[in-house]
N, C-alpha and C positions, 0 to 999 in steps of 0.2 A: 536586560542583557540581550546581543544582539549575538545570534550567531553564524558563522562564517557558512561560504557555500560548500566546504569541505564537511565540518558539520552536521549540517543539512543533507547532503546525499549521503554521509555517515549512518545518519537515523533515519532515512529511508531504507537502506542497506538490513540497517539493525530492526527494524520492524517486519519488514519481509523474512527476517530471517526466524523474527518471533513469531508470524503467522505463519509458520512449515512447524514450528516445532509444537504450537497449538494445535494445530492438525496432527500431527506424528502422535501427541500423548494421549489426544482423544480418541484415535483407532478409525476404521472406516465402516463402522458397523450403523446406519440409520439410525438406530437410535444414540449413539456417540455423534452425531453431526447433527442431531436434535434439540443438543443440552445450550438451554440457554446460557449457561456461562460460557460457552463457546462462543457464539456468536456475538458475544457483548466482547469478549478478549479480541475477535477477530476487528469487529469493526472498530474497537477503541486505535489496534494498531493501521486501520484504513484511514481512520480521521488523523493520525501522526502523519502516514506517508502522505493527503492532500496538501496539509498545513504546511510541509514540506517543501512540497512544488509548489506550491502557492510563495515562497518565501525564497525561490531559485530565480538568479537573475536570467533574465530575457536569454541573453547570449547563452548560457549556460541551455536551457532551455531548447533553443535552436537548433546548437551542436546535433541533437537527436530527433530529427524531426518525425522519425518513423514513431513517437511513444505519442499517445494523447495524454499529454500533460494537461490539457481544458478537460478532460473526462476525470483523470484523476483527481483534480481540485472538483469539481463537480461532484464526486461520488462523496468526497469527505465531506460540501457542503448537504447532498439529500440525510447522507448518515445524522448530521448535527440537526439540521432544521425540519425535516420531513423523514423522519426517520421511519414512522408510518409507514411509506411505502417501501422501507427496503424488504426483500425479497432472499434471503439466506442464502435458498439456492442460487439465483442467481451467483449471488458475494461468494462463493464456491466454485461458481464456472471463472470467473474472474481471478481467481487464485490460481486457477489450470491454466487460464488462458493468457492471461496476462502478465502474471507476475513472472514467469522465468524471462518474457525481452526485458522488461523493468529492468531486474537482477542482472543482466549482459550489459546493460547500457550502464547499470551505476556502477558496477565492477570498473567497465573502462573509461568510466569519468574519472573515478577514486583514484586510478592508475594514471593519468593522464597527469601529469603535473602543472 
């Protein structure tokens, strides 16, 4: 089953919204950003959002050119294949830093008819 690009910027939408409230239940205390079921919840929902934009047509893609949508598929292929190397904190700075333009751009894609 094949799904549309409304869809798809859908569950992106709905994955970012699941990695804030991962963060929000687990608290900011070091050892709460330690727990490895965090980090497995967080990156399951990073490998959703690259599968994501990996599967967003080109034009769609475009429209935004200020997002690194090649970083984004990028990060969901190191998470899947080389997972080895990810790095938590990092996937943390990434969360602060990236995800609120993400969340503005699919907001006004979603709106965009």
């Amino acid at each position: 089953m094949s799904r549309d690009e409304q869809e798809r910027l859908g569950d992106i939408k709905d994955a970012i919204a699941t990695i804030r409230r991962h963060l929000e239940q687990a608290g900011e205390t070091a050892a709460a950003l330690e727990n490895p079921l965090l980090h497995d919840a967080l990156l399951f929902q990073f490998v959703v959002i690259g599968e994501a934009v990996k599967h967003l047509a080109l034009e769609t893609r475009e429209s935004a050119p200020e997002i690194p949508w090649a970083d984004i598929a990028g990060l969901r292929d190191l998470i899947a294949h080389e997972y080895f190397r990810i790095d938590i904190h990092r996937v943390l700075q990434i969360v602060e830093r990236d995800l609120p333009p993400l969340t503005q751009t699919i907001d006004r894609m979603l709106s965009t008819p």
